[in-house]
mmCIF file of the N, C-alpha and C atoms, coordinates in Angstrom:
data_MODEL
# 
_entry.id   MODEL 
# 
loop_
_atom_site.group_PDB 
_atom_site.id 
_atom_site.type_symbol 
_atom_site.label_atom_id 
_atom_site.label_alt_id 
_atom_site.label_comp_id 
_atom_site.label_asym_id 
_atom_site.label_entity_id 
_atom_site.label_seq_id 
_atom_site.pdbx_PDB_ins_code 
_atom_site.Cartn_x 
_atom_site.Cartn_y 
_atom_site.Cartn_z 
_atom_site.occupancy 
_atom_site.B_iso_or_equiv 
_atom_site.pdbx_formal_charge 
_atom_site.auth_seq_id 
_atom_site.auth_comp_id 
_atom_site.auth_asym_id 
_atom_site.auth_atom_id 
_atom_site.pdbx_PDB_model_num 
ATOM 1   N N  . UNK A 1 1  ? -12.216 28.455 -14.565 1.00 0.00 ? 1  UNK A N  1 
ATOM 2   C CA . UNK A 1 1  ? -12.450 27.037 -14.399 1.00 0.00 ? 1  UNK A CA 1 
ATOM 3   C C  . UNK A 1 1  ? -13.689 26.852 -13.523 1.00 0.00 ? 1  UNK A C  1 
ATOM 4   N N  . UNK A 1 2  ? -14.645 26.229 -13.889 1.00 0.00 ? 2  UNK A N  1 
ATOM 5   C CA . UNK A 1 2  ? -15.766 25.532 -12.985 1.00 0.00 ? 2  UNK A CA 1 
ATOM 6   C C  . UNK A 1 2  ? -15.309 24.593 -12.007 1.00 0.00 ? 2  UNK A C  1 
ATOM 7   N N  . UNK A 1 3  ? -15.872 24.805 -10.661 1.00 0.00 ? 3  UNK A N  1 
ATOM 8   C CA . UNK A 1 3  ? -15.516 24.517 -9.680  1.00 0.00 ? 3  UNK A CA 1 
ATOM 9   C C  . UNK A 1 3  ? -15.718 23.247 -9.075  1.00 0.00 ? 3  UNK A C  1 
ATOM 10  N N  . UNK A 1 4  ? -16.212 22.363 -10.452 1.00 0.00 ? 4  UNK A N  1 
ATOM 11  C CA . UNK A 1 4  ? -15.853 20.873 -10.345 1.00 0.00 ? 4  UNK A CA 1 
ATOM 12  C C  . UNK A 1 4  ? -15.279 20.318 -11.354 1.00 0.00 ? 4  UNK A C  1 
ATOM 13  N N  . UNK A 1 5  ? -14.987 21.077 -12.352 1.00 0.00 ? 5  UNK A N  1 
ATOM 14  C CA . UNK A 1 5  ? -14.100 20.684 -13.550 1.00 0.00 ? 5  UNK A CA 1 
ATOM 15  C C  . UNK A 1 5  ? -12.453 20.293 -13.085 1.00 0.00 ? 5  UNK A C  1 
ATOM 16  N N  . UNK A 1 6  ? -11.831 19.530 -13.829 1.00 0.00 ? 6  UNK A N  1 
ATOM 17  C CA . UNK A 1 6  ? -10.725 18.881 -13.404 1.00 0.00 ? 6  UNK A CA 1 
ATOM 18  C C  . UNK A 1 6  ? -9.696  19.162 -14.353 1.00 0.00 ? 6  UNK A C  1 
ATOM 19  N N  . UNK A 1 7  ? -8.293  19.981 -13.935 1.00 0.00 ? 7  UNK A N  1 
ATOM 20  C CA . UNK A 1 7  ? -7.412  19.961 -14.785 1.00 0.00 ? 7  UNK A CA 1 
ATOM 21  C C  . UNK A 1 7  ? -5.929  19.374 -15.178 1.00 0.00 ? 7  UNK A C  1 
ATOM 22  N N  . UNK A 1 8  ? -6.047  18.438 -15.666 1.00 0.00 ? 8  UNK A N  1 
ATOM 23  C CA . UNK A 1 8  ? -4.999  17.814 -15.528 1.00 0.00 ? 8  UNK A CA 1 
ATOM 24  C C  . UNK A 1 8  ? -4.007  18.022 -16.535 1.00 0.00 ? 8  UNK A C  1 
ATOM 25  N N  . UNK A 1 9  ? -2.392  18.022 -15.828 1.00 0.00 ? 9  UNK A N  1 
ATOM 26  C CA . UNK A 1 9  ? -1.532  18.122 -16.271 1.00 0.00 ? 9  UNK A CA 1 
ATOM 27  C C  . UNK A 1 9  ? -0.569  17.275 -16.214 1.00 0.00 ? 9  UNK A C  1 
ATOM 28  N N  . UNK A 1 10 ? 0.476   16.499 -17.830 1.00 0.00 ? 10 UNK A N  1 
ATOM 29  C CA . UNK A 1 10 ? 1.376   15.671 -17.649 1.00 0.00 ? 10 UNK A CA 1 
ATOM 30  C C  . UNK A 1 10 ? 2.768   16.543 -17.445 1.00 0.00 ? 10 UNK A C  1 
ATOM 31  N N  . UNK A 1 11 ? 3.188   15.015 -16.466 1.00 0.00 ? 11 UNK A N  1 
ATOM 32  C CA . UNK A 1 11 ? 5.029   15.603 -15.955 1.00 0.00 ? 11 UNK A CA 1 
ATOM 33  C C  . UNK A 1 11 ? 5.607   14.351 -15.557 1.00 0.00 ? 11 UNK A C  1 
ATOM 34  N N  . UNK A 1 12 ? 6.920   14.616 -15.602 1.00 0.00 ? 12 UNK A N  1 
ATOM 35  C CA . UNK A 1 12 ? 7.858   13.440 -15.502 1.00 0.00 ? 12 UNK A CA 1 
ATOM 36  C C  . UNK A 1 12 ? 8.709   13.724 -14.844 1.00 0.00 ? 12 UNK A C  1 
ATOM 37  N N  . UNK A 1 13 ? 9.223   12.708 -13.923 1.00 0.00 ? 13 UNK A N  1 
ATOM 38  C CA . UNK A 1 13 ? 10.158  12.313 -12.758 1.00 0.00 ? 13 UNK A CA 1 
ATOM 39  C C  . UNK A 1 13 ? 11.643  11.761 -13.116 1.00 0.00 ? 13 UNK A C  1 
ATOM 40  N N  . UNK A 1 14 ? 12.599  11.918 -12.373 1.00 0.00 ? 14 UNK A N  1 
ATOM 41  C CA . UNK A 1 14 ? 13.556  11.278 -12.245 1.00 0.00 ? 14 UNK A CA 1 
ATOM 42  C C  . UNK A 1 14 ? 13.963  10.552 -11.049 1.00 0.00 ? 14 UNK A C  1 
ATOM 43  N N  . UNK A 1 15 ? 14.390  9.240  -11.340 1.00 0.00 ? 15 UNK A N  1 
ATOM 44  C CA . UNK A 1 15 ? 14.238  8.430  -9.755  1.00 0.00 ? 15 UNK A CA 1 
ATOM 45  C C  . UNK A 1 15 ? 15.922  7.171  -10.394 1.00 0.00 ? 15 UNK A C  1 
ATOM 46  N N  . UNK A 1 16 ? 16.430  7.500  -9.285  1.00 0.00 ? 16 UNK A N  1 
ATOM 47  C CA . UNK A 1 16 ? 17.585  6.114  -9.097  1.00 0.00 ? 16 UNK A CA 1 
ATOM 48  C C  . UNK A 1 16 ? 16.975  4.885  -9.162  1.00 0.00 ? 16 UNK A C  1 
ATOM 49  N N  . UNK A 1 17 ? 17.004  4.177  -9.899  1.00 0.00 ? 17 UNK A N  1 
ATOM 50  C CA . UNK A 1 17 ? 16.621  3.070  -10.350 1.00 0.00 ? 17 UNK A CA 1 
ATOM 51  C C  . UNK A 1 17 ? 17.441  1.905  -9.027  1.00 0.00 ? 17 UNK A C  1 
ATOM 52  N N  . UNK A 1 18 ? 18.657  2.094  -8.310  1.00 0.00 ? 18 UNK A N  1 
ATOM 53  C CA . UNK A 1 18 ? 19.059  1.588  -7.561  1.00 0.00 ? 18 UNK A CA 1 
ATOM 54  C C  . UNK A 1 18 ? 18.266  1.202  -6.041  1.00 0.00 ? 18 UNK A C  1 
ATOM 55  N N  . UNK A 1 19 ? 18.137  2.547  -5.623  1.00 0.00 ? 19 UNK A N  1 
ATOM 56  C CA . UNK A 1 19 ? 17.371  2.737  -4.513  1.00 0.00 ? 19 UNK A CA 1 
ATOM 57  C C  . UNK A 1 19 ? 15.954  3.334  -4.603  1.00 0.00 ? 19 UNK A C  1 
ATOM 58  N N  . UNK A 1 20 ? 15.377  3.811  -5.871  1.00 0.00 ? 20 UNK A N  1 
ATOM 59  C CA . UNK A 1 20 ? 14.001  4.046  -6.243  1.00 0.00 ? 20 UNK A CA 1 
ATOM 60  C C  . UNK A 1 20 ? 14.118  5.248  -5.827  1.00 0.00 ? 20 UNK A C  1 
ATOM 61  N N  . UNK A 1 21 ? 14.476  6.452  -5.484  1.00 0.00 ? 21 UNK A N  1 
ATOM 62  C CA . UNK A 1 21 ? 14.804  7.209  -5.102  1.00 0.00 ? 21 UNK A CA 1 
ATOM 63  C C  . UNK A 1 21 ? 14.313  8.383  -5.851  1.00 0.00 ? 21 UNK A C  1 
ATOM 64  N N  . UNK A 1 22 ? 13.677  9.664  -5.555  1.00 0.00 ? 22 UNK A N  1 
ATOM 65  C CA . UNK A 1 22 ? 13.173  10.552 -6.008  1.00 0.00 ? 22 UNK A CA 1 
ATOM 66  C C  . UNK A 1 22 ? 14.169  11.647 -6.355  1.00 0.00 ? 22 UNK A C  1 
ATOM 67  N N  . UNK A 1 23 ? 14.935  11.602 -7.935  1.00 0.00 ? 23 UNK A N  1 
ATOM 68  C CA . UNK A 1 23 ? 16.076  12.758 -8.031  1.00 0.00 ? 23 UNK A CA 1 
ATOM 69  C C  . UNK A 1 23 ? 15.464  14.287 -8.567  1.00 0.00 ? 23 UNK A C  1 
ATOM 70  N N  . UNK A 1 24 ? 16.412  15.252 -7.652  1.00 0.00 ? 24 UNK A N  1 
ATOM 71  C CA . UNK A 1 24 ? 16.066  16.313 -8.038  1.00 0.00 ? 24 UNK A CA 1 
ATOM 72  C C  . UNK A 1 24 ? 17.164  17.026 -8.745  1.00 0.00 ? 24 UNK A C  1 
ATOM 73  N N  . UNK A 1 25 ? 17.058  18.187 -9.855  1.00 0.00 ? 25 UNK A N  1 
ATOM 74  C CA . UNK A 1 25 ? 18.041  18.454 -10.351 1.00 0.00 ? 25 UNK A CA 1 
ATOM 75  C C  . UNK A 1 25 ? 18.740  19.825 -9.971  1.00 0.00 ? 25 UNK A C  1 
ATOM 76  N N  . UNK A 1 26 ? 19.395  20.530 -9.571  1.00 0.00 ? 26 UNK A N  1 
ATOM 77  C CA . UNK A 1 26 ? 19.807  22.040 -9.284  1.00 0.00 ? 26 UNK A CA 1 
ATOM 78  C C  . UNK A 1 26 ? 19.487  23.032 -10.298 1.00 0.00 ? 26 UNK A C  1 
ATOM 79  N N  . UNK A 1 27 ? 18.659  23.905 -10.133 1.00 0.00 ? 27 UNK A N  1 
ATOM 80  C CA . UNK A 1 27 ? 18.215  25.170 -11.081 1.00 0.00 ? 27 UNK A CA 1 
ATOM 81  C C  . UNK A 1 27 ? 19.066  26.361 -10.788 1.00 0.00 ? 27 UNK A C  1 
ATOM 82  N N  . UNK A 1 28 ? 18.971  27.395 -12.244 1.00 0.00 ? 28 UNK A N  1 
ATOM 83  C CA . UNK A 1 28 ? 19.393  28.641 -12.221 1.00 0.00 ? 28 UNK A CA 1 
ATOM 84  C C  . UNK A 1 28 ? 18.726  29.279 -10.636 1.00 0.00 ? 28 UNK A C  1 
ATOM 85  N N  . UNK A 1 29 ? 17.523  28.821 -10.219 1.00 0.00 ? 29 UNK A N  1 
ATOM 86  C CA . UNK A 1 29 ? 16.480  29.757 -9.185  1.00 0.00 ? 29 UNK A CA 1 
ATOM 87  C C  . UNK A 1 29 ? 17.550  29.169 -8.156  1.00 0.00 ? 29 UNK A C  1 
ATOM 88  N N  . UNK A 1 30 ? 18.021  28.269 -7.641  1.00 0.00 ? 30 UNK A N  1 
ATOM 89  C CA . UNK A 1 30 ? 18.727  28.043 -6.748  1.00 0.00 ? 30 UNK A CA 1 
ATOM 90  C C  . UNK A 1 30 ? 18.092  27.392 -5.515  1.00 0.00 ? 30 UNK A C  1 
ATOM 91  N N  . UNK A 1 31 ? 17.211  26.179 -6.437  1.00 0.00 ? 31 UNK A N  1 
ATOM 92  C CA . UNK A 1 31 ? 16.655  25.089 -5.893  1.00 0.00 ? 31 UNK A CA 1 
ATOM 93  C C  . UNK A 1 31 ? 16.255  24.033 -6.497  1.00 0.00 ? 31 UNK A C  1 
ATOM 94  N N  . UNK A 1 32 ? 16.327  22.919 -5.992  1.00 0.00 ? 32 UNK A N  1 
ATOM 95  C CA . UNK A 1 32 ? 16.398  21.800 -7.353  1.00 0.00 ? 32 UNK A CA 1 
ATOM 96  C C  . UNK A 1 32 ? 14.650  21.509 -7.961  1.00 0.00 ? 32 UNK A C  1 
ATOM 97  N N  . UNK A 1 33 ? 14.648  21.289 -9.057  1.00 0.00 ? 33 UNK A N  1 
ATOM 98  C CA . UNK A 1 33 ? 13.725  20.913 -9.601  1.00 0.00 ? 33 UNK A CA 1 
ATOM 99  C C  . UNK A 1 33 ? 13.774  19.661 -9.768  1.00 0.00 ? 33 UNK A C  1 
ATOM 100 N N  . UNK A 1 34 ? 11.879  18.611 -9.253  1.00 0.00 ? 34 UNK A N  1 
ATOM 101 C CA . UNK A 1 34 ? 11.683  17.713 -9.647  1.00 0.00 ? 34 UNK A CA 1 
ATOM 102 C C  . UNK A 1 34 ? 10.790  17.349 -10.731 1.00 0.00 ? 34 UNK A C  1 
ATOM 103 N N  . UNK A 1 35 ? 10.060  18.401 -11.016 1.00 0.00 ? 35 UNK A N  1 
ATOM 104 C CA . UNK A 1 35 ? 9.052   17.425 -11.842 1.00 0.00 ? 35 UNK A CA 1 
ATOM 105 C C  . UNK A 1 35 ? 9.500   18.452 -12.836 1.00 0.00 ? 35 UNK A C  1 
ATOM 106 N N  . UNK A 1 36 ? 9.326   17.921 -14.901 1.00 0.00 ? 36 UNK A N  1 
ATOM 107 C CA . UNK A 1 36 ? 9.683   18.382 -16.068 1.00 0.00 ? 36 UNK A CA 1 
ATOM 108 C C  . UNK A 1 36 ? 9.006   17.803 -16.933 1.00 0.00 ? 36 UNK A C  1 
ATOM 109 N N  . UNK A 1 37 ? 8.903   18.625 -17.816 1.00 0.00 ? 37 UNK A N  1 
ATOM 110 C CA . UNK A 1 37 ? 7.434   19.080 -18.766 1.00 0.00 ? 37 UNK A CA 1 
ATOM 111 C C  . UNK A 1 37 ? 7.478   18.148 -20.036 1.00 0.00 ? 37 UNK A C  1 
ATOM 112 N N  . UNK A 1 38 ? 8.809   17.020 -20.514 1.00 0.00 ? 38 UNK A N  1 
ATOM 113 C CA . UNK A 1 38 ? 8.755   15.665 -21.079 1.00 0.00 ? 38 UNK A CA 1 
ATOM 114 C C  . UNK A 1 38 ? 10.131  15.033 -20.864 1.00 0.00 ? 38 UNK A C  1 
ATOM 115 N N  . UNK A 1 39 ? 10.257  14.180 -21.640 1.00 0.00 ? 39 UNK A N  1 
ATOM 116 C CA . UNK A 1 39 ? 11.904  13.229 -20.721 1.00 0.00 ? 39 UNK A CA 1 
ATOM 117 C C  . UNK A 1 39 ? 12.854  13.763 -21.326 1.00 0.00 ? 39 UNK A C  1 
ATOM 118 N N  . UNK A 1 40 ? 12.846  14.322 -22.215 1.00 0.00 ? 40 UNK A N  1 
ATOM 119 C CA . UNK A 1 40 ? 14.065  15.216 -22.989 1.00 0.00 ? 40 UNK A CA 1 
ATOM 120 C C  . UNK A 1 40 ? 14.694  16.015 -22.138 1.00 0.00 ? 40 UNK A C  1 
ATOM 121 N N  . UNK A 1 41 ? 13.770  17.020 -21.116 1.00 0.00 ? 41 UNK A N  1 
ATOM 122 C CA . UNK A 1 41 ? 13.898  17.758 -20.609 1.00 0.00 ? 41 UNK A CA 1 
ATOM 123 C C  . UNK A 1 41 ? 14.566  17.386 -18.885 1.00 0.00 ? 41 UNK A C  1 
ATOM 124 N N  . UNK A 1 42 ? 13.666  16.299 -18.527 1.00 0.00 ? 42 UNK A N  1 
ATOM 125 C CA . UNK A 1 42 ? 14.431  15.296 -17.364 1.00 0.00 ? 42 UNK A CA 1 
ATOM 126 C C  . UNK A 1 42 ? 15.672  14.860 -17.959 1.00 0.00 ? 42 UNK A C  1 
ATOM 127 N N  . UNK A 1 43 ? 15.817  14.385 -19.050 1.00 0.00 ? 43 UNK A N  1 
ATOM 128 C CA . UNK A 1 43 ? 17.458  13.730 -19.285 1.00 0.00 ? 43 UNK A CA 1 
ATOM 129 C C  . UNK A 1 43 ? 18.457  14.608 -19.052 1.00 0.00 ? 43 UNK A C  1 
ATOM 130 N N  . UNK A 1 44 ? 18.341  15.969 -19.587 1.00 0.00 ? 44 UNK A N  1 
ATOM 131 C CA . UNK A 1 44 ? 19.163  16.808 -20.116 1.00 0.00 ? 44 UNK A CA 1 
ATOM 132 C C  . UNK A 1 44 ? 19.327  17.542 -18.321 1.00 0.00 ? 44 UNK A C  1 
ATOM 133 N N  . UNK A 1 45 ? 18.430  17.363 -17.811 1.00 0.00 ? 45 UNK A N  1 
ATOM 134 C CA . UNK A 1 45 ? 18.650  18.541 -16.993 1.00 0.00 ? 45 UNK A CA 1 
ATOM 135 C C  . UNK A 1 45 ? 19.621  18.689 -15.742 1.00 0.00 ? 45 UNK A C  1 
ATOM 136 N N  . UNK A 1 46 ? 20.851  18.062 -15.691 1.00 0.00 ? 46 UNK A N  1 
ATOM 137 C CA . UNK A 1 46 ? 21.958  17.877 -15.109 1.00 0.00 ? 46 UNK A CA 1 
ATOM 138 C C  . UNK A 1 46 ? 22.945  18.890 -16.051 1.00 0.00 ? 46 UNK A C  1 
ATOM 139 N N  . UNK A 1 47 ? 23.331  19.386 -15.907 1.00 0.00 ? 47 UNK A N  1 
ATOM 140 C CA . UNK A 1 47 ? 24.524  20.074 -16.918 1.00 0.00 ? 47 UNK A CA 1 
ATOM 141 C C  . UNK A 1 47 ? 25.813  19.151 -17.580 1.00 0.00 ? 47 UNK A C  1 
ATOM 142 N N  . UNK A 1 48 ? 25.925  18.270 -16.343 1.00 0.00 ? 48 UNK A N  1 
ATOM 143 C CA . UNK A 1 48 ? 26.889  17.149 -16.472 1.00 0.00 ? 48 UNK A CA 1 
ATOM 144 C C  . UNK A 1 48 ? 26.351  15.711 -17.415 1.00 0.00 ? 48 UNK A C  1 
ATOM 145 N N  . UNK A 1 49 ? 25.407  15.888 -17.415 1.00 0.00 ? 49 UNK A N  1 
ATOM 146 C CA . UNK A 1 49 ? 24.290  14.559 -18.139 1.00 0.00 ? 49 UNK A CA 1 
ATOM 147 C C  . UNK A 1 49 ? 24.732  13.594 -17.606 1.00 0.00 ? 49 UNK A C  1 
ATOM 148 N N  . UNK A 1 50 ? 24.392  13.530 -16.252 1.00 0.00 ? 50 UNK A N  1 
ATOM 149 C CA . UNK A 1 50 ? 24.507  12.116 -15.637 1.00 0.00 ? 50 UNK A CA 1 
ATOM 150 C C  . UNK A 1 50 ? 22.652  11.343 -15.590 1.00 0.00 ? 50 UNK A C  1 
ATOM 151 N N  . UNK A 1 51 ? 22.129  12.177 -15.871 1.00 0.00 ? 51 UNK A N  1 
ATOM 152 C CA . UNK A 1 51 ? 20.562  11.661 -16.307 1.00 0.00 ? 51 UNK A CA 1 
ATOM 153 C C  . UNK A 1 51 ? 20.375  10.777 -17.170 1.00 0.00 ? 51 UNK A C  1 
ATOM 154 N N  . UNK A 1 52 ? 21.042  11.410 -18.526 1.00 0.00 ? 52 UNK A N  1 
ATOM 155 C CA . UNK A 1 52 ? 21.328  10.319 -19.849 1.00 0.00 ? 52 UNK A CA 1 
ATOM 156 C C  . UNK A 1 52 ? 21.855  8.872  -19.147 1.00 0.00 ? 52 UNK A C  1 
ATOM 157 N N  . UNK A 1 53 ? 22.201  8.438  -18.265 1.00 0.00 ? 53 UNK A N  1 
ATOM 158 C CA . UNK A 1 53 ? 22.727  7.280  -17.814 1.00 0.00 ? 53 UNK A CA 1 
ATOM 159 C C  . UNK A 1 53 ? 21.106  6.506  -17.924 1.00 0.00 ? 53 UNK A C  1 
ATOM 160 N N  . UNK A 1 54 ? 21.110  5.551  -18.402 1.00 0.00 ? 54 UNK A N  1 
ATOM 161 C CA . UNK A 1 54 ? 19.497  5.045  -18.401 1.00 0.00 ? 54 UNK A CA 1 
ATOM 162 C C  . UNK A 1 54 ? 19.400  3.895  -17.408 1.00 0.00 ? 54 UNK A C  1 
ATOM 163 N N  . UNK A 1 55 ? 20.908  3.513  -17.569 1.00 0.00 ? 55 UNK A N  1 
ATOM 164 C CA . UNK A 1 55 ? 20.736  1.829  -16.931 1.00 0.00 ? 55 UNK A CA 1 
ATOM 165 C C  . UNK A 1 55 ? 20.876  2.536  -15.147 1.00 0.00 ? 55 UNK A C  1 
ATOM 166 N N  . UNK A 1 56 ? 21.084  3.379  -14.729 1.00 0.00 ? 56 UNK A N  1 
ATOM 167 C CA . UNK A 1 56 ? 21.056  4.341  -13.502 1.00 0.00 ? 56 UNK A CA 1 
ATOM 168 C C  . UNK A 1 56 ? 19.662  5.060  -13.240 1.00 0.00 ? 56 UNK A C  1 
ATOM 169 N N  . UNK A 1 57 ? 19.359  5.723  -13.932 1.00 0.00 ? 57 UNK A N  1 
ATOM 170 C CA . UNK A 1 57 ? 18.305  6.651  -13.680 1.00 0.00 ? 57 UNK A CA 1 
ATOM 171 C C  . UNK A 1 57 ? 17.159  6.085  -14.808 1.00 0.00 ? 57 UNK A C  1 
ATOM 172 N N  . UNK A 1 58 ? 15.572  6.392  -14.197 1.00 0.00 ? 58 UNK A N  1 
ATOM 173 C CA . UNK A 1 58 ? 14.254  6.069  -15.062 1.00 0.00 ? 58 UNK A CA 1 
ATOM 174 C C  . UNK A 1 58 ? 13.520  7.093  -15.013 1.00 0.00 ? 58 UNK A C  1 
ATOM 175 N N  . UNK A 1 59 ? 12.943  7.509  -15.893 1.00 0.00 ? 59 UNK A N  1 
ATOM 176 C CA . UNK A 1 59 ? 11.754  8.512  -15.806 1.00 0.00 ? 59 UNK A CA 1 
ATOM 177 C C  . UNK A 1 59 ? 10.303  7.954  -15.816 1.00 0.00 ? 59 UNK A C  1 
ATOM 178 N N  . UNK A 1 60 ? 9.703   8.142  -14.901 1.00 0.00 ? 60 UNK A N  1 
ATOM 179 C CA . UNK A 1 60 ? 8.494   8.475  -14.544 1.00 0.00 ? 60 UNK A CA 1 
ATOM 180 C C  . UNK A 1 60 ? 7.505   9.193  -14.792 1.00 0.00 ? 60 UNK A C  1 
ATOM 181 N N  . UNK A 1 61 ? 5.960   8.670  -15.564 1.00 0.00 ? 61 UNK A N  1 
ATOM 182 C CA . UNK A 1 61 ? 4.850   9.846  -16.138 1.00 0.00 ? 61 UNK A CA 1 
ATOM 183 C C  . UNK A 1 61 ? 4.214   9.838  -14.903 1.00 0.00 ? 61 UNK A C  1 
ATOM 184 N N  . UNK A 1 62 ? 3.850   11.198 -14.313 1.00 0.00 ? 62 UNK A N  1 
ATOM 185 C CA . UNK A 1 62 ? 2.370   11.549 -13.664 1.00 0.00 ? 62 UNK A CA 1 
ATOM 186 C C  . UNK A 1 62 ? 1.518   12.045 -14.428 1.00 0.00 ? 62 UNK A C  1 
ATOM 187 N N  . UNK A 1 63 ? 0.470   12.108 -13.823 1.00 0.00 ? 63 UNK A N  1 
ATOM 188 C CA . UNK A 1 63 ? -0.839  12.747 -14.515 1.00 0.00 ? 63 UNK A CA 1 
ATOM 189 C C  . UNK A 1 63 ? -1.116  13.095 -13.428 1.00 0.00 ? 63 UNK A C  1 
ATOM 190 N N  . UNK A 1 64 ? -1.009  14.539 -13.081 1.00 0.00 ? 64 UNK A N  1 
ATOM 191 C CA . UNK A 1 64 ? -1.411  16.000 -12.157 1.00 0.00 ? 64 UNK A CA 1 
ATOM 192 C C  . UNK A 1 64 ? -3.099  15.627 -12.279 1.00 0.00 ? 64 UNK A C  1 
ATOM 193 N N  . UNK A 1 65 ? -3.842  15.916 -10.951 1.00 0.00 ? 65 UNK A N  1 
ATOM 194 C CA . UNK A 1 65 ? -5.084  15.939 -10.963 1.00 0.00 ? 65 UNK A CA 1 
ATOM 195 C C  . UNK A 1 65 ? -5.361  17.185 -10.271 1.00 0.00 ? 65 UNK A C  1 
ATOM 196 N N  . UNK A 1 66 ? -6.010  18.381 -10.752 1.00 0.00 ? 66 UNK A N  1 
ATOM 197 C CA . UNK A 1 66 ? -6.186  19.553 -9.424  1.00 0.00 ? 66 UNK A CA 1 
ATOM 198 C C  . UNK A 1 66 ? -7.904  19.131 -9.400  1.00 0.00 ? 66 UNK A C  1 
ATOM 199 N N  . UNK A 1 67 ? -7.898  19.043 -7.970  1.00 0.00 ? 67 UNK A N  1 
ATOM 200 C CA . UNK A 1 67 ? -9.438  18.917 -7.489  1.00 0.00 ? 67 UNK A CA 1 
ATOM 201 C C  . UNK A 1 67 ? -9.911  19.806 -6.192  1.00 0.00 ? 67 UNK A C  1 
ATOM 202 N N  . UNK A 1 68 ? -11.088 20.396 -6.705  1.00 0.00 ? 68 UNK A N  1 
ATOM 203 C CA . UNK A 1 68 ? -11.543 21.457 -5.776  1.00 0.00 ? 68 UNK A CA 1 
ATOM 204 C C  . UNK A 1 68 ? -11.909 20.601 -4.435  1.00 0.00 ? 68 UNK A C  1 
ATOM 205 N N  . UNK A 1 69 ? -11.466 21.396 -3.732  1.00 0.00 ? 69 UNK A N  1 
ATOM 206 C CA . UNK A 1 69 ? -11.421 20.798 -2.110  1.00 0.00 ? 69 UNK A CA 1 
ATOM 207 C C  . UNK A 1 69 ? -12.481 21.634 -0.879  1.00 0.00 ? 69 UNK A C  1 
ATOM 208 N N  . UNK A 1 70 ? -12.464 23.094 -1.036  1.00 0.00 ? 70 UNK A N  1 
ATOM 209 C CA . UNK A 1 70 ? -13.104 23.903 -0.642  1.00 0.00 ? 70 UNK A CA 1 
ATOM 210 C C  . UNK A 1 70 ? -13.338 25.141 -1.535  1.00 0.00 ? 70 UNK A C  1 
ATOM 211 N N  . UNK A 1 71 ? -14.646 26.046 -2.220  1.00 0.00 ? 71 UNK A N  1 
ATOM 212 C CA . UNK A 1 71 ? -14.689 26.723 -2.734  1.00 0.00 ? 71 UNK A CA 1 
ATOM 213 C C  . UNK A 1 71 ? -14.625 28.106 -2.090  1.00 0.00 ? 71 UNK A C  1 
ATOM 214 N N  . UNK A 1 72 ? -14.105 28.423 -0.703  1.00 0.00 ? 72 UNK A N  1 
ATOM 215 C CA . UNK A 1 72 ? -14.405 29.398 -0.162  1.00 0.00 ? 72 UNK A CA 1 
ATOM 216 C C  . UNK A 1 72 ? -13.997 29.085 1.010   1.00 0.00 ? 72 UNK A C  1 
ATOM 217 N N  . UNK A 1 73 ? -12.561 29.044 0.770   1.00 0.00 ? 73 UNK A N  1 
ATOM 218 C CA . UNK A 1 73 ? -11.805 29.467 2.231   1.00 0.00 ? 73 UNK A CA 1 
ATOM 219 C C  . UNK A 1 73 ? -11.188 30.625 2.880   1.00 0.00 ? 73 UNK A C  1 
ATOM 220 N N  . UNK A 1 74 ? -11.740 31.777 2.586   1.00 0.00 ? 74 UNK A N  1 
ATOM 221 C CA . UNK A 1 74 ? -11.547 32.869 3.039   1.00 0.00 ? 74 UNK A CA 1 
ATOM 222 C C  . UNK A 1 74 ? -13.064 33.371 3.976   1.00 0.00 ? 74 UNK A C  1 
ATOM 223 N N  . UNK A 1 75 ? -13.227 32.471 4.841   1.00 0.00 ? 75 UNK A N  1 
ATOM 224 C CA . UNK A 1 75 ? -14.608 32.976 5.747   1.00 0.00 ? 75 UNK A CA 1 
ATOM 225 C C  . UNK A 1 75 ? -14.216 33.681 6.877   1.00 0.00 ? 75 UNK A C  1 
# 
């Protein structure tokens, strides 16, 4: 990647629609995951499918921006 080129990546959130609230889900790794790679994947990702609840929970698009900040921080 050129070191002002920009790579962006889409991902989606889960948030309590009650309290706006940022939900995370529990992984096999044995820490919860927030952000997922489209909403299929946010819905589902409760084992219990309490995600599928829509009128409860909303999903959220980001658009990831990585931007070079320093090219050489190892001085």
């Amino acid at each position: 990647m050129k070191p002002k080129e920009q790579k962006t990546e889409i991902i989606y959130r889960i948030f309590n629609r009650k309290s706006n609230t940022l939900c995370g889900s529990y992984s096999r790794s044995y820490c919860e995951e927030y952000d997922f790679k489209d909403i299929s994947e946010a819905r589902n990702a409760n084992c219990h499918g309490i995600f599928k609840d829509r009128s409860q929970y909303k999903i959220a698009k980001y658009k990831m921006t990585y931007e070079l900040i320093k090219d050489d921080v190892d001085e």
